[in-house]
Residue frames as a rotation matrix with the C-alpha (Angstrom) as fourth column:
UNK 1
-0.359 0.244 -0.901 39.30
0.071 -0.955 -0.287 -12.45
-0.931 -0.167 0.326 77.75
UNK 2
0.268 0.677 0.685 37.04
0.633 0.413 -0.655 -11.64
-0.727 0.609 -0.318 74.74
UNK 3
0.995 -0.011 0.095 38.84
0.055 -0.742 -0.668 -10.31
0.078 0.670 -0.738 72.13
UNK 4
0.476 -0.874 0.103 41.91
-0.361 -0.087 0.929 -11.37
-0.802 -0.479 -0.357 73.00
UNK 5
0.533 -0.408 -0.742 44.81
-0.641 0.377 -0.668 -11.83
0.552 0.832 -0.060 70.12
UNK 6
0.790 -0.509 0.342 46.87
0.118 0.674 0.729 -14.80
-0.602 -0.536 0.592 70.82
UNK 7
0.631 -0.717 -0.296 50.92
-0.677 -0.323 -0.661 -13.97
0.378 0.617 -0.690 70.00
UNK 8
0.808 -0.583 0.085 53.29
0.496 0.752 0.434 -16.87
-0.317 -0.308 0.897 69.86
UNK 9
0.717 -0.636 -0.285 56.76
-0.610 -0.770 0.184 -15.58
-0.337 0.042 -0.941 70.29
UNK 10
0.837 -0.505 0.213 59.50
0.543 0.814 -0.207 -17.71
-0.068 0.289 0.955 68.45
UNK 11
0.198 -0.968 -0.153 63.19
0.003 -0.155 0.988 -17.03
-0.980 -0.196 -0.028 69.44
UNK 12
0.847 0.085 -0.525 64.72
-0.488 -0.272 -0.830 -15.74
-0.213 0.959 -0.189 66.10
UNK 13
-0.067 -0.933 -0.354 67.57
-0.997 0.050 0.057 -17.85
-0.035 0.357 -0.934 66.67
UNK 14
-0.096 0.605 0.790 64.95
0.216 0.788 -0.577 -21.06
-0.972 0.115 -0.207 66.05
UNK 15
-0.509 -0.108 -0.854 65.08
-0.840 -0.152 0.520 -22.47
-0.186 0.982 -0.014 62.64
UNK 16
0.675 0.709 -0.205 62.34
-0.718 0.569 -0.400 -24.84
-0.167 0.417 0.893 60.85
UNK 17
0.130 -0.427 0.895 63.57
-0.249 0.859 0.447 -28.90
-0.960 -0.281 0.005 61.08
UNK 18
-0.073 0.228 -0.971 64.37
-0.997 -0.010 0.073 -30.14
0.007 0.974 0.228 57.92
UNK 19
-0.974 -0.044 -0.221 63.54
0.020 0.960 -0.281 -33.93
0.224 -0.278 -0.934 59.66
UNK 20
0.118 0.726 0.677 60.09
-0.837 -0.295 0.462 -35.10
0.535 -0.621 0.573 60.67
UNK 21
0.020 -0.066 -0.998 61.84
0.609 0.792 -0.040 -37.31
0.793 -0.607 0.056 62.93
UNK 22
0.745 0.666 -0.040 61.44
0.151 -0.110 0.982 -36.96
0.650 -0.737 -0.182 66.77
UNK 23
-0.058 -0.936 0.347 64.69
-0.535 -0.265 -0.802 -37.75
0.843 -0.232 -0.485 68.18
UNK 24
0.366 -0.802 -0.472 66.89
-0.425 -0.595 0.682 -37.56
-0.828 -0.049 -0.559 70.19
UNK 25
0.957 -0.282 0.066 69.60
0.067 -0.008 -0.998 -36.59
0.281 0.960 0.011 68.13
UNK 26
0.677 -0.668 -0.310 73.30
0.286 -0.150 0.947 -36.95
-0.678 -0.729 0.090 68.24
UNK 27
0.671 -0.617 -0.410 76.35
-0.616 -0.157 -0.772 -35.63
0.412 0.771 -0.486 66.19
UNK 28
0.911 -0.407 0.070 78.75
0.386 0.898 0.212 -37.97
-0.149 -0.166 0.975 65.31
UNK 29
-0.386 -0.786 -0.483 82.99
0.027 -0.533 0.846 -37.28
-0.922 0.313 0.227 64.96
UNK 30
-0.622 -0.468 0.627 82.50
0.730 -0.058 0.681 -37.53
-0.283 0.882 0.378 60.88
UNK 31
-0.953 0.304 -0.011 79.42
-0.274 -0.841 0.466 -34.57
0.132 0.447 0.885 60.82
UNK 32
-0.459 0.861 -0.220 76.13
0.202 0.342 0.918 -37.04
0.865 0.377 -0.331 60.45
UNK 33
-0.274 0.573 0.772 73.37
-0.895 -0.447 0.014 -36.97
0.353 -0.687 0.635 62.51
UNK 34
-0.942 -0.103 -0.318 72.47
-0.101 0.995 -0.023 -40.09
0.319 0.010 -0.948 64.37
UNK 35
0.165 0.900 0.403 68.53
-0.814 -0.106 0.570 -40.80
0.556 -0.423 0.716 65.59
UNK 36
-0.819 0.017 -0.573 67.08
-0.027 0.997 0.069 -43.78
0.573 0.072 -0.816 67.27
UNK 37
-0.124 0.991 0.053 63.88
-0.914 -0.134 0.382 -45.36
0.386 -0.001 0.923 67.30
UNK 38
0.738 0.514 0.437 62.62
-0.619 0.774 0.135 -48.86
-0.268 -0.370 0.889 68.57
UNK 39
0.264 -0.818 0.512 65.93
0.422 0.575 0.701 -51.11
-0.867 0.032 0.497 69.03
UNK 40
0.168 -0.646 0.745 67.57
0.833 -0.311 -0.457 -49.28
0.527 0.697 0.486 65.35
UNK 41
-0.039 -0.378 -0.925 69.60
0.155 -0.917 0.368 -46.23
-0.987 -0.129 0.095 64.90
UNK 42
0.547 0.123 0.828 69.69
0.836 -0.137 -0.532 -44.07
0.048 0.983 -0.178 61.47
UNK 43
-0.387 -0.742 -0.547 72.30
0.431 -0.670 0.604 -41.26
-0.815 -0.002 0.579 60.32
UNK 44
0.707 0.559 0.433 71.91
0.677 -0.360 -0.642 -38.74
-0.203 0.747 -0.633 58.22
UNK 45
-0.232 -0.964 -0.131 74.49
0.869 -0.266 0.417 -36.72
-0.437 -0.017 0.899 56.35
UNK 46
-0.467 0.371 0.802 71.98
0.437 -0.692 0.575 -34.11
0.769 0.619 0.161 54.90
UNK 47
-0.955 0.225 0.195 70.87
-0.277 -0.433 -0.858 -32.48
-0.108 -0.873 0.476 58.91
UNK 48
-0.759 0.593 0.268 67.95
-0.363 -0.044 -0.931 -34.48
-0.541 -0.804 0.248 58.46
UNK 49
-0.146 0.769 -0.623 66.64
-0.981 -0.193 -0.009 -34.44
-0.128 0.610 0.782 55.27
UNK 50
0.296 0.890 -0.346 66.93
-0.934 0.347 0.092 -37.57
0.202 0.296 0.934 54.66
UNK 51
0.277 -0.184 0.943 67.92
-0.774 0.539 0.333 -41.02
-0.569 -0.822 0.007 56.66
UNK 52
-0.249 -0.570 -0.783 69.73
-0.936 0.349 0.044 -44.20
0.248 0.744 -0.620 56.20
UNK 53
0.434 0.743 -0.510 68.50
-0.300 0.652 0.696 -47.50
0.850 -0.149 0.506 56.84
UNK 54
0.646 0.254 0.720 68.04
-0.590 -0.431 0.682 -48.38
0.484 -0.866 -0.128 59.92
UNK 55
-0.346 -0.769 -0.537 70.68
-0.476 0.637 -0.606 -50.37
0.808 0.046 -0.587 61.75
UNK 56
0.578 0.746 -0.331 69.35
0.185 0.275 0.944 -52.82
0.795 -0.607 0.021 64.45
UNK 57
0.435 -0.179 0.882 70.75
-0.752 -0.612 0.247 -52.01
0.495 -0.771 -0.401 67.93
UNK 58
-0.689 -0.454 0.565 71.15
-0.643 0.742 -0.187 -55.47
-0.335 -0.493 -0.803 69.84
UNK 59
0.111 0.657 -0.746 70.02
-0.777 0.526 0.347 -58.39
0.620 0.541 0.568 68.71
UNK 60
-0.760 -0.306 -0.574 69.46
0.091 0.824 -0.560 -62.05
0.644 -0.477 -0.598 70.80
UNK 61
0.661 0.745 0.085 66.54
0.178 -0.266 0.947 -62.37
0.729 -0.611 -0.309 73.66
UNK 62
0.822 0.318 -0.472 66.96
0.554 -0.255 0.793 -60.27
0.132 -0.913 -0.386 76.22
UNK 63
0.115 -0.985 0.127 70.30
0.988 0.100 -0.117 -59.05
0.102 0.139 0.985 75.13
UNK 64
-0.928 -0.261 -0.265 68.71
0.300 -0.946 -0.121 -55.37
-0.219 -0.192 0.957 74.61
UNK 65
-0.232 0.971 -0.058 65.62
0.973 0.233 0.002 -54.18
0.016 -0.056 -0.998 74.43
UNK 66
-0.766 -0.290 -0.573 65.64
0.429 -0.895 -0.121 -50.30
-0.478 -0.339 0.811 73.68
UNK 67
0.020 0.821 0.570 62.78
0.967 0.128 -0.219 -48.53
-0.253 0.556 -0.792 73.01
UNK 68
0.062 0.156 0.986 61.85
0.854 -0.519 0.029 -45.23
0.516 0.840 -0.165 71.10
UNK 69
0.587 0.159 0.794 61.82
-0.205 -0.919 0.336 -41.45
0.783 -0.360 -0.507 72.67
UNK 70
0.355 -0.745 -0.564 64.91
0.935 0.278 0.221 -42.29
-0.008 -0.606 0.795 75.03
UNK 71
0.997 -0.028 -0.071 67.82
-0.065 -0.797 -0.601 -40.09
-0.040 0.603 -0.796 75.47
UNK 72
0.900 -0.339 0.275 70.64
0.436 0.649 -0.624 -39.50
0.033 0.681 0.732 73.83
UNK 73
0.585 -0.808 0.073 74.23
-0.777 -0.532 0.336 -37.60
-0.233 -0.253 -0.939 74.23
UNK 74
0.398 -0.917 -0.034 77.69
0.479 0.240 -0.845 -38.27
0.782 0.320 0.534 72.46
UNK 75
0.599 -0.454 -0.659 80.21
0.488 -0.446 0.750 -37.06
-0.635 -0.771 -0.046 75.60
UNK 76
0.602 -0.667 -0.438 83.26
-0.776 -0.617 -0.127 -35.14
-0.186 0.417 -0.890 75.04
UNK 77
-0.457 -0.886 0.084 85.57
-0.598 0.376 0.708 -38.34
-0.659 0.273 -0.701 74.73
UNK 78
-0.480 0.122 -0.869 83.24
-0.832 0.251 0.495 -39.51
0.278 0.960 -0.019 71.80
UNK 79
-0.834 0.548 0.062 80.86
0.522 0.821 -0.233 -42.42
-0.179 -0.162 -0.971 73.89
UNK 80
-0.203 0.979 -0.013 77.27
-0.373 -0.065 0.925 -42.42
0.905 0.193 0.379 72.79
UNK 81
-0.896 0.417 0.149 75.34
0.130 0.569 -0.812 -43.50
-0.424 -0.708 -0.565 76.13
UNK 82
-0.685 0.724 -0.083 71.46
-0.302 -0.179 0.936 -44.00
0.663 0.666 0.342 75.46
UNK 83
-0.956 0.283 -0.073 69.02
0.131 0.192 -0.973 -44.03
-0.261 -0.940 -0.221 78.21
UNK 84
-0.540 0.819 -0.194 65.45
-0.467 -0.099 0.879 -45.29
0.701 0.565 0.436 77.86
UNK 85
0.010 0.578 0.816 62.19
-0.863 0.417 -0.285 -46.35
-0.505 -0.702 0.503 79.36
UNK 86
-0.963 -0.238 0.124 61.89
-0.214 0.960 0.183 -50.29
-0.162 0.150 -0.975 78.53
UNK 87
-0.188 0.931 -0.314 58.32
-0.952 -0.093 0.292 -50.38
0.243 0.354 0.903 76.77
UNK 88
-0.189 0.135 -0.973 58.80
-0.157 0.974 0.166 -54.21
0.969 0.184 -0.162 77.07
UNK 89
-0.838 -0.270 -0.475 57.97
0.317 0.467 -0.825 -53.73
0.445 -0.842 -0.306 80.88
UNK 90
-0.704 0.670 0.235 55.38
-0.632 -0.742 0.222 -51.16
0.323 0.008 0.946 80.34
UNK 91
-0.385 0.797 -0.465 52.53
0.894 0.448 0.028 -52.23
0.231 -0.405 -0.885 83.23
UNK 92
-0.841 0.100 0.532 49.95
-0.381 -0.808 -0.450 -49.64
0.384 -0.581 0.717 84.40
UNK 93
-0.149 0.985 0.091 46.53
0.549 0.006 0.836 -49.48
0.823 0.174 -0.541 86.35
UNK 94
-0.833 -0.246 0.495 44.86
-0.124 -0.789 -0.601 -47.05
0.538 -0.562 0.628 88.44
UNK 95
-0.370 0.829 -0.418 42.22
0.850 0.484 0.207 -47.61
0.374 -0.279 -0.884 90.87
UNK 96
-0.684 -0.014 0.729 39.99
-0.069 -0.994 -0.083 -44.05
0.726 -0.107 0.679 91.43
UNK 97
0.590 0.773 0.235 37.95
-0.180 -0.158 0.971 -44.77
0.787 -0.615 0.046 93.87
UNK 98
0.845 -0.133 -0.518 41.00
0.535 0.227 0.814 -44.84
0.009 -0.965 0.263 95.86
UNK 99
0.938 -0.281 0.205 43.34
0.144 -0.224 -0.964 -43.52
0.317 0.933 -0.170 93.75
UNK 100
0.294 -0.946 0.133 45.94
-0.519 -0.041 0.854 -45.47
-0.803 -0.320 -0.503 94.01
UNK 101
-0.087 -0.321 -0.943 48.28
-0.990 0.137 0.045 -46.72
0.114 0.937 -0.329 91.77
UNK 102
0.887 0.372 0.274 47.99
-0.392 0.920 0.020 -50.79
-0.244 -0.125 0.962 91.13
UNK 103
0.286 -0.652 0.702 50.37
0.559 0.709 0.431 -52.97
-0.778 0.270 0.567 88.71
UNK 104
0.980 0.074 -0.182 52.23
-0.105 -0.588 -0.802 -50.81
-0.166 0.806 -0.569 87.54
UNK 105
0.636 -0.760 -0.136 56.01
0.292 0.074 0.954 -50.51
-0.714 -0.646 0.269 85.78
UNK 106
0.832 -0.424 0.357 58.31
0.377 -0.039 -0.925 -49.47
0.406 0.905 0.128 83.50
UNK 107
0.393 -0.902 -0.182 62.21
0.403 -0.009 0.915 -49.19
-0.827 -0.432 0.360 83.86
UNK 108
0.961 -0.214 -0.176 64.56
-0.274 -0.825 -0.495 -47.26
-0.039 0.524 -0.851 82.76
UNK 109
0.713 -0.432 0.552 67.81
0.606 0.776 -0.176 -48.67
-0.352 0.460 0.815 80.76
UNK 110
0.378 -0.694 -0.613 71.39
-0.776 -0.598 0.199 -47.68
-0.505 0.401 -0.765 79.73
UNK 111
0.713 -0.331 0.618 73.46
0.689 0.496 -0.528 -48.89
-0.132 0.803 0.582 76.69
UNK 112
0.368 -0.436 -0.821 76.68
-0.378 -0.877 0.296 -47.04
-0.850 0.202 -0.487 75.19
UNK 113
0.947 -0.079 0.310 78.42
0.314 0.051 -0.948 -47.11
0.059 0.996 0.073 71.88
UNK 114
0.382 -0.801 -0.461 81.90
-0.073 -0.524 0.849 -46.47
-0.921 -0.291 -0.259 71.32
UNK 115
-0.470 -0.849 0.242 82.29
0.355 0.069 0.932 -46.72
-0.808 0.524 0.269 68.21
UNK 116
-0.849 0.506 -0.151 79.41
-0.528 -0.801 0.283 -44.29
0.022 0.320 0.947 66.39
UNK 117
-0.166 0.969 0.182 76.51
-0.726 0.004 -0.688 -46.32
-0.667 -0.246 0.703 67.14
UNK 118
-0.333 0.209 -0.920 77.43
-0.382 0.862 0.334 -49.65
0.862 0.462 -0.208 64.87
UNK 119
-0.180 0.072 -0.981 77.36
0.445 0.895 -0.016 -51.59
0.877 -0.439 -0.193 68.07
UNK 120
-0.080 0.165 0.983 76.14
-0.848 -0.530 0.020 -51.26
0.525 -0.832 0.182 71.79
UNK 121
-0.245 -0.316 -0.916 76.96
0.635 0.662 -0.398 -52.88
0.733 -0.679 0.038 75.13
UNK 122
-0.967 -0.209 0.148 76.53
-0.050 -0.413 -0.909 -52.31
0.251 -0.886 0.389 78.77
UNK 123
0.022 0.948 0.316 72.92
-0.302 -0.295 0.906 -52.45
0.953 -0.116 0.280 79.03
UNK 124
-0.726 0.204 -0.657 72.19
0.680 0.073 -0.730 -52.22
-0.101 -0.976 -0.192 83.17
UNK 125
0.204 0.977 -0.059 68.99
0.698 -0.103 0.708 -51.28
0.686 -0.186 -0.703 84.65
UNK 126
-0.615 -0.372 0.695 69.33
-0.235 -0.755 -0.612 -47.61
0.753 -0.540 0.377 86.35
UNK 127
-0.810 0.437 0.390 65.91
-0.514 -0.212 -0.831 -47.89
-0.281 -0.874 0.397 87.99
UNK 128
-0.695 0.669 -0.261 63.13
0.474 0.701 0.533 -50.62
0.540 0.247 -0.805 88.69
UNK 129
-0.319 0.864 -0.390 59.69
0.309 -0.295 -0.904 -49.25
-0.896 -0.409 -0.173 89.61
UNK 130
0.401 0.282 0.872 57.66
0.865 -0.431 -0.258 -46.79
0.303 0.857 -0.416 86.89
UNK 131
-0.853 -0.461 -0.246 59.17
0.267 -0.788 0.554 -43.83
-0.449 0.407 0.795 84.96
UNK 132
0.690 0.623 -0.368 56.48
0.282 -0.700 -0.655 -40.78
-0.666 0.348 -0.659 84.01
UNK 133
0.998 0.012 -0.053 58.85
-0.036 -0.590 -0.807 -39.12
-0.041 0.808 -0.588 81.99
UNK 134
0.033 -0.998 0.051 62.67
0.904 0.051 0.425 -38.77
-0.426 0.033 0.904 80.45
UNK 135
0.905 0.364 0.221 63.07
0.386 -0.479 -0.788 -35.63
-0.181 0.799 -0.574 79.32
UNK 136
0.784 -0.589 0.198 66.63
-0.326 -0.661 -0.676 -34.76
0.529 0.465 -0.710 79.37
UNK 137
0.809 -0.564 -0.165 70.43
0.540 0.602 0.589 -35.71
-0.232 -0.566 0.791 80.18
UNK 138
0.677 -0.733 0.057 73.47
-0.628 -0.617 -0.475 -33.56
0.383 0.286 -0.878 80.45
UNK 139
0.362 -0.822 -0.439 77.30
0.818 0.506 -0.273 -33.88
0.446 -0.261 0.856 80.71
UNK 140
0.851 -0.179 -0.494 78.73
0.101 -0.866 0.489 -31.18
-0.515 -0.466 -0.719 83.22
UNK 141
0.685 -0.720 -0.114 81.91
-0.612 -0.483 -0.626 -29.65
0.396 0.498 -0.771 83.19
UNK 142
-0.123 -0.905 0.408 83.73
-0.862 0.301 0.409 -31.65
-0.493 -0.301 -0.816 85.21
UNK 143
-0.808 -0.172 -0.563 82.13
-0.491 0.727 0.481 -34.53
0.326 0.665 -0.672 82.67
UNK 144
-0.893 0.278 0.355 79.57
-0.027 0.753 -0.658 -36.31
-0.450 -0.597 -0.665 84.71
UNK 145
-0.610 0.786 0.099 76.25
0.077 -0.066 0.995 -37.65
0.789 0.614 -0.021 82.71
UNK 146
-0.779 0.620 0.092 72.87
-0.181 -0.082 -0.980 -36.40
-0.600 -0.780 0.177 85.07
UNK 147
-0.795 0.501 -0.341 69.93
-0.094 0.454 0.886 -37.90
0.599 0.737 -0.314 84.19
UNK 148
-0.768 0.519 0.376 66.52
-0.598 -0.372 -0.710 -36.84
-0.228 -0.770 0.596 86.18
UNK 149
-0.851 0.370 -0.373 63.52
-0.145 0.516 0.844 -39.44
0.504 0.772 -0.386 86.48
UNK 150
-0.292 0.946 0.137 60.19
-0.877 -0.322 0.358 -39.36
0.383 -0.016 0.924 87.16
UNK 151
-0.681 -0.029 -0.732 59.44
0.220 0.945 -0.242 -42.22
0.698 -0.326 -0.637 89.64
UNK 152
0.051 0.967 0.248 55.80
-0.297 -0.223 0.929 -43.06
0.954 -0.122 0.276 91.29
UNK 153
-0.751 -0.284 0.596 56.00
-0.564 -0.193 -0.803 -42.95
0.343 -0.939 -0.015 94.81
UNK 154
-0.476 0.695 -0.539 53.21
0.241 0.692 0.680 -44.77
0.846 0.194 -0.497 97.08
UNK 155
0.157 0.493 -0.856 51.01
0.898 0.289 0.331 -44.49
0.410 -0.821 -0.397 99.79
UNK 156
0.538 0.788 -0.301 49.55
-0.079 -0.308 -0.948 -42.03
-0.840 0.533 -0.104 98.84
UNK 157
0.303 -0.281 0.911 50.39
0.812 0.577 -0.092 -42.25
-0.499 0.767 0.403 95.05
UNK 158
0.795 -0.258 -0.549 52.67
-0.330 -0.943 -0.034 -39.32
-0.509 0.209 -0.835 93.39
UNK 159
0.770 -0.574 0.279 55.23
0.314 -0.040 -0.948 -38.56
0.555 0.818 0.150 91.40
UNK 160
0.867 -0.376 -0.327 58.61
-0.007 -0.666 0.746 -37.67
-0.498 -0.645 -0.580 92.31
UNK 161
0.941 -0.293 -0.171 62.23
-0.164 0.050 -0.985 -36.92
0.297 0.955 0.000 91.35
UNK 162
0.660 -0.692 0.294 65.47
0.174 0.521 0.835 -38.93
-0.731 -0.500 0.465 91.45
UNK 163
0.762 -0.384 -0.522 68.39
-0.638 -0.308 -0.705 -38.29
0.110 0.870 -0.480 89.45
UNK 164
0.763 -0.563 0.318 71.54
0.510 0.826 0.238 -40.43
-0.396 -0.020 0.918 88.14
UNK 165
0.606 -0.795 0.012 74.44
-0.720 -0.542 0.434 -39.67
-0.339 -0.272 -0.901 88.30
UNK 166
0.820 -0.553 0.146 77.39
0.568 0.817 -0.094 -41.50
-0.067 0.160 0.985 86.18
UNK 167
0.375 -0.920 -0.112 81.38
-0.760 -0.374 0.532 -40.11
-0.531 -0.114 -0.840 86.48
UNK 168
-0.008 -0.479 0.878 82.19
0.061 0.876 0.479 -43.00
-0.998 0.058 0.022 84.32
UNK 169
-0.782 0.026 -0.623 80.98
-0.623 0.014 0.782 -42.36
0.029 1.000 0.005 80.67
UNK 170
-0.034 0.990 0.140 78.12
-0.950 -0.076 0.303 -44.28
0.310 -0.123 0.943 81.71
UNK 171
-0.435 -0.567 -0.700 79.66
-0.333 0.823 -0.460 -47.44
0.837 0.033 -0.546 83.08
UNK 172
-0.511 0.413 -0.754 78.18
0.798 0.555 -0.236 -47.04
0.321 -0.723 -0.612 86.41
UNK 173
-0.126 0.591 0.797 75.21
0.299 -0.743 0.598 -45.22
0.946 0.314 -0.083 87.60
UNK 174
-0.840 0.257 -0.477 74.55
0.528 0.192 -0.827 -43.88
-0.122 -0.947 -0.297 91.60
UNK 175
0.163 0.896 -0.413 71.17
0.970 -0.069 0.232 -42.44
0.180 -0.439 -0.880 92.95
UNK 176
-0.559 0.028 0.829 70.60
-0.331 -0.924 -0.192 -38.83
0.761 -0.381 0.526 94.08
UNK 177
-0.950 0.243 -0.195 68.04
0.188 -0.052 -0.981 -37.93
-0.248 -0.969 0.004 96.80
UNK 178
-0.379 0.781 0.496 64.31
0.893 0.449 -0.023 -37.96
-0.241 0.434 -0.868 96.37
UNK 179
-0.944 0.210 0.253 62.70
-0.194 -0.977 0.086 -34.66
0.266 0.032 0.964 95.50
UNK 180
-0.675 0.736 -0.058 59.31
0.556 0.558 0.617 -35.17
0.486 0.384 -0.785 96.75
UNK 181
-0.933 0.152 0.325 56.67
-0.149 -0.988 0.035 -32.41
0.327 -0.016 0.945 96.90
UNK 182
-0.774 0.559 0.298 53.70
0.115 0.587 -0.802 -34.82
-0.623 -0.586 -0.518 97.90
UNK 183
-0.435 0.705 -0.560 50.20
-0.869 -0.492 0.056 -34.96
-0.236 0.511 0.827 96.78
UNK 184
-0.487 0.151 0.860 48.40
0.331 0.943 0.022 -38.11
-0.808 0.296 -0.510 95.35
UNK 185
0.826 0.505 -0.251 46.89
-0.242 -0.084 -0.967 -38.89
-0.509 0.859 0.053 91.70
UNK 186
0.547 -0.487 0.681 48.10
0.755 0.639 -0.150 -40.61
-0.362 0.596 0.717 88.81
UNK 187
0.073 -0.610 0.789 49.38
0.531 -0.645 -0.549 -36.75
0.844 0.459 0.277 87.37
UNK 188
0.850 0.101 0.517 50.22
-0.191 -0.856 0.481 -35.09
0.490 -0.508 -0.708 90.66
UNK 189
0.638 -0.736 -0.226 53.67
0.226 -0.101 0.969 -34.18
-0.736 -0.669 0.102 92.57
UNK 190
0.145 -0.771 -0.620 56.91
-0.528 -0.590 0.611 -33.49
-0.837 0.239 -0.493 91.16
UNK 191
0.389 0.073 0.918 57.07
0.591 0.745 -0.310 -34.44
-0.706 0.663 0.247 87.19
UNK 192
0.917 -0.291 0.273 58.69
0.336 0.193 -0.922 -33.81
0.216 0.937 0.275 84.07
UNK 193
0.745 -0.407 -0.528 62.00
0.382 -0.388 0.838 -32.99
-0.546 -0.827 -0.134 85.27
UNK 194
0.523 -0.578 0.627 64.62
0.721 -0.092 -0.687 -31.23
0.455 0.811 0.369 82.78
UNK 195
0.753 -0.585 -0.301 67.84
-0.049 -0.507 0.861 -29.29
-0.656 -0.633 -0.410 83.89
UNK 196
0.958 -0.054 0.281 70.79
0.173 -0.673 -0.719 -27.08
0.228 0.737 -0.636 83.42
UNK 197
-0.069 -0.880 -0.470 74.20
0.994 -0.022 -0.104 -26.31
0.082 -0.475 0.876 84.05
UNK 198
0.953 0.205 -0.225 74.29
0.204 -0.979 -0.028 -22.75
-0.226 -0.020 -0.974 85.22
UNK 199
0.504 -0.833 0.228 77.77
0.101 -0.206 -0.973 -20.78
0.858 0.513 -0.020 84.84
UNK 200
0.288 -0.300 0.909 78.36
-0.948 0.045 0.315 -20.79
-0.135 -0.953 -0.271 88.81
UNK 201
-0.835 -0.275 -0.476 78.62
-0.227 0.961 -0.156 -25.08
0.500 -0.022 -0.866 88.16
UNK 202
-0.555 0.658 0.510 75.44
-0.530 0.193 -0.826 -25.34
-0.641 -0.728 0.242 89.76
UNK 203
-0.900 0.365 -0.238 72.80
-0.120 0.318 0.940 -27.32
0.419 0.875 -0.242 88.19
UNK 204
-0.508 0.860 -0.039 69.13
-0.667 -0.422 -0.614 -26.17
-0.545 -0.286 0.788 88.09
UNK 205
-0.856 0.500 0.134 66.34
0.484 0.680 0.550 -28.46
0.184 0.536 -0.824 87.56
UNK 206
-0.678 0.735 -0.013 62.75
-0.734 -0.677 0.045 -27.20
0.024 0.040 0.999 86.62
UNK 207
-0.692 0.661 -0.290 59.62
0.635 0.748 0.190 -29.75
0.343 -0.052 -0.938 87.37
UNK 208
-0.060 0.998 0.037 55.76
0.044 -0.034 0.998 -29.67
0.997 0.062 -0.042 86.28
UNK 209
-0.899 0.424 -0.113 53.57
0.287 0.375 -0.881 -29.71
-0.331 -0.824 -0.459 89.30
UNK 210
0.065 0.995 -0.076 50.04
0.866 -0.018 0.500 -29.17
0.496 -0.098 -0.863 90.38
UNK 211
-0.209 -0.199 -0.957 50.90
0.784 -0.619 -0.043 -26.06
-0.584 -0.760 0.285 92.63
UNK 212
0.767 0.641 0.030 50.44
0.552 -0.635 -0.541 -23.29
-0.328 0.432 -0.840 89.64
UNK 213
0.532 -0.784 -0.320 53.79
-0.825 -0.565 0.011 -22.74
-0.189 0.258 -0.947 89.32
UNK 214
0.428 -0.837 -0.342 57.10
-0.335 0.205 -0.920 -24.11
0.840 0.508 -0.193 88.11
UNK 215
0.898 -0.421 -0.128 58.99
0.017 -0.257 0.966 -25.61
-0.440 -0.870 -0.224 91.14
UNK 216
0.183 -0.982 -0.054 63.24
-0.809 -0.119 -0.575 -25.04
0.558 0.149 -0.816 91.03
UNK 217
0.818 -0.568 -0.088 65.97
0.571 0.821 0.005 -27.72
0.070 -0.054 0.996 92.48
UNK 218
0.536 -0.844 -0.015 69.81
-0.710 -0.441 -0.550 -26.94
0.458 0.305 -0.835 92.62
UNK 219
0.977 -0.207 -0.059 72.83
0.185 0.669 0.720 -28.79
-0.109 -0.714 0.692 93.04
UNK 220
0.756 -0.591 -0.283 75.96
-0.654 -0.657 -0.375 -28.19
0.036 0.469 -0.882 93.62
UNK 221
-0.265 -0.497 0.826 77.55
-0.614 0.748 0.252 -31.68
-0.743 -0.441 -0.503 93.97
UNK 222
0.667 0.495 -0.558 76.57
-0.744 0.396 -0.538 -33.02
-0.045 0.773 0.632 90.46
């Protein structure tokens, strides 16, 4: 519309970063903050301001292999778990005159920490195919870690969403059911997926689409 003012509303209980790191971020038991970025981790005892050198993550071929924009979460009994896409698998291609998807992949990886992120172990492969997107992981109440992922479907090509599920601290992971809203294209069906715990114990998930709206999710069997 011509003449239109654009107003950006900012929640007043949003405060300016004093990091220009990305995250994810975790608190540790002694106060610091912890990042991590491409196989390191860094703390910080100043909420950001400024960062200690980096520690490497795993070290040996093939031993670990974590890459950057993962995510992160300290539980309540004090494990770090860290879930990421594996850049080191990172295949795409897209053919549009059929548009389908070709050679494509990238997995998605767990690690945990038990002792503030000096060391990590466990690395197991949740899911082999390609991940679109990680954007979030919770710990209910009754404890379980959920993790929703963006996984390309075929024939016709789409997105859809699976979630993991771990009742362990992240020791073992199981499958959910697909969510799958159809469509084809390299950005179409059910994508970015990020969820909530509600206060009933349900847990609402919200995912992009192509439809013009938001779609919802719910479970009550997290």
């Amino acid at each position: 519309m011509a003449g239109a003012v654009l107003r950006v509303w900012v929640d007043p209980r949003c405060a300016v970063a004093t990091t220009d790191r990305l995250g994810p971020f975790a608190r540790l038991a002694d106060g610091r903050l912890l990042t991590i970025g491409a196989n390191e981790g860094a703390t910080s005892d100043d909420e950001g301001a400024t960062w200690s050198r980096p520690r490497r993550m795993c070290r040996g071929a093939g031993a670990c292999g974590p890459s950057g924009g993962g995510l992160l979460l300290r539980t309540r009994r004090g494990r770090l778990v860290y879930v990421y896409m594996d850049m080191s698998t990172y295949r795409w291609s897209w053919d549009e005159q059929r548009r389908e998807a070709g050679d494509v992949r990238l997995d998605v990886w767990a690690v945990h920490s038990d002792d503030e992120g000096r060391s990590w172990r466990g690395r197991q492969r949740l899911f082999q195919g390609y991940c679109g997107a990680l954007i979030n992981m919770v710990q209910t109440t009754g404890g379980e870690l959920v993790v929703p992922i963006q996984r390309l479907l075929r024939d016709p090509s789409r997105h859809a969403i699976c979630v993991y599920v771990s009742a362990d601290e992240g020791q073992t992971w199981t499958p959910s059911n697909i969510i799958d809203l159809g469509g084809q294209g390299h950005h179409d069906g059910a994508m970015e997926p990020t969820l909530v715990e509600l206060h009933d114990g349900r847990l609402w998930m919200l995912m992009r689409t192509n439809l013009d709206q938001f779609w919802s999710a719910w479970s009550q069997d997290a």
